[in-house]
C-alpha positions as CSV (number, residue, x, y, z in Angstrom):
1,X,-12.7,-13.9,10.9
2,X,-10.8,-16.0,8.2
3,X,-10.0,-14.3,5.2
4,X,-11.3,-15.3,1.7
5,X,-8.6,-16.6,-0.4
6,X,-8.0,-14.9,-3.7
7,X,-6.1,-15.8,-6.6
8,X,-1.8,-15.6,-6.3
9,X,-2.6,-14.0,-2.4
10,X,-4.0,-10.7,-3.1
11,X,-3.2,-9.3,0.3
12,X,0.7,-10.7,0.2
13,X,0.9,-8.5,-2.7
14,X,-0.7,-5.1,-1.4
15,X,1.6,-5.4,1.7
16,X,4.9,-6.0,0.1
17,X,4.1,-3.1,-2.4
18,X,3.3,-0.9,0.3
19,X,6.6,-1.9,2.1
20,X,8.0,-1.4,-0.9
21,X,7.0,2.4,-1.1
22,X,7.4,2.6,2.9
23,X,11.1,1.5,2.1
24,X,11.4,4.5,-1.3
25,X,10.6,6.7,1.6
26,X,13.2,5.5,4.4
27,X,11.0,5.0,7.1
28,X,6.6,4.5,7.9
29,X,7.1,8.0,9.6
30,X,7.8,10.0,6.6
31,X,5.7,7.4,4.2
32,X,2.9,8.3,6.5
33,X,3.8,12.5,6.0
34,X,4.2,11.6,2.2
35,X,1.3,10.5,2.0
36,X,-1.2,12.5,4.5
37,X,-1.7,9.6,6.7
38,X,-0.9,8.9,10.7
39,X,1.4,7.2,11.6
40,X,-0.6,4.6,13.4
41,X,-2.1,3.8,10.6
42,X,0.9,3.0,8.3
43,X,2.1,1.0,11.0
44,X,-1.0,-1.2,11.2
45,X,-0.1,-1.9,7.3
46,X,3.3,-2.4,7.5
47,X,2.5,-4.9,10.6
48,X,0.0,-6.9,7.9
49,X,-3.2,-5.8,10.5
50,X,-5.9,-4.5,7.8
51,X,-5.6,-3.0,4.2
52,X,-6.0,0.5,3.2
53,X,-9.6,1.7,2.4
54,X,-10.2,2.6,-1.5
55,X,-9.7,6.2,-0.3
56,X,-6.4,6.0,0.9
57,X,-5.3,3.6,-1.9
58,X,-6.0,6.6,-4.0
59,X,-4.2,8.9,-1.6
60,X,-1.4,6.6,-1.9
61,X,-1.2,6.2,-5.5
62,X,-1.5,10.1,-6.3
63,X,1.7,10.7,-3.7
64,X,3.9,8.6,-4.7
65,X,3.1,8.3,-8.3
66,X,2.2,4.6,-8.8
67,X,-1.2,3.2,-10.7
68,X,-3.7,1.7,-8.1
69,X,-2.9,-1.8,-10.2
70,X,0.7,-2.1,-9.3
71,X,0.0,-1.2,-5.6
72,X,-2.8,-3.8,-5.2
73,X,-0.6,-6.2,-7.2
74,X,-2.6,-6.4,-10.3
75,X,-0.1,-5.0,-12.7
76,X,3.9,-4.9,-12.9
77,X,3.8,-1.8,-14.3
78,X,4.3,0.9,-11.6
79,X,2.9,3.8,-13.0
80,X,0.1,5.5,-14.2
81,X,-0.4,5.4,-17.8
């Protein structure tokens, strides 16, 4: 199934920010423990295979202390306010 192309390549955007945070964190293993998740499932991010669900976004956000804009690339302004 193609993806639906969104303005300045939405998903480009959520996957370099989230190899961004990967990188903060030296490695997907300890991202992953950072944040709650398996490991499995970081890797299928960092490897560009789906997105996170709106949960884990959240998840995300609260551990490493960015604003759910700046992680999906909607904002430069990395944390919350």
């Amino acid at each position: 199934m193609e993806r639906p192309l969104l303005p300045g390549n939405f998903y480009d955007r959520v996957y370099d920010r989230i190899a961004i945070l990967v990188k903060e964190c030296g490695s997907a293993a300890a991202f992953a423990r950072v944040c709650g998740f398996e490991r499995a499932t970081v890797g299928a991010w960092t490897r560009r295979r789906c997105l996170p669900r709106a949960d884990m976004v959240a998840m995300i956000c609260a551990a490493m202390g960015v604003s759910s804009d700046w992680l999906l690339g909607l904002s430069n302004e990395r944390g919350d306010e």
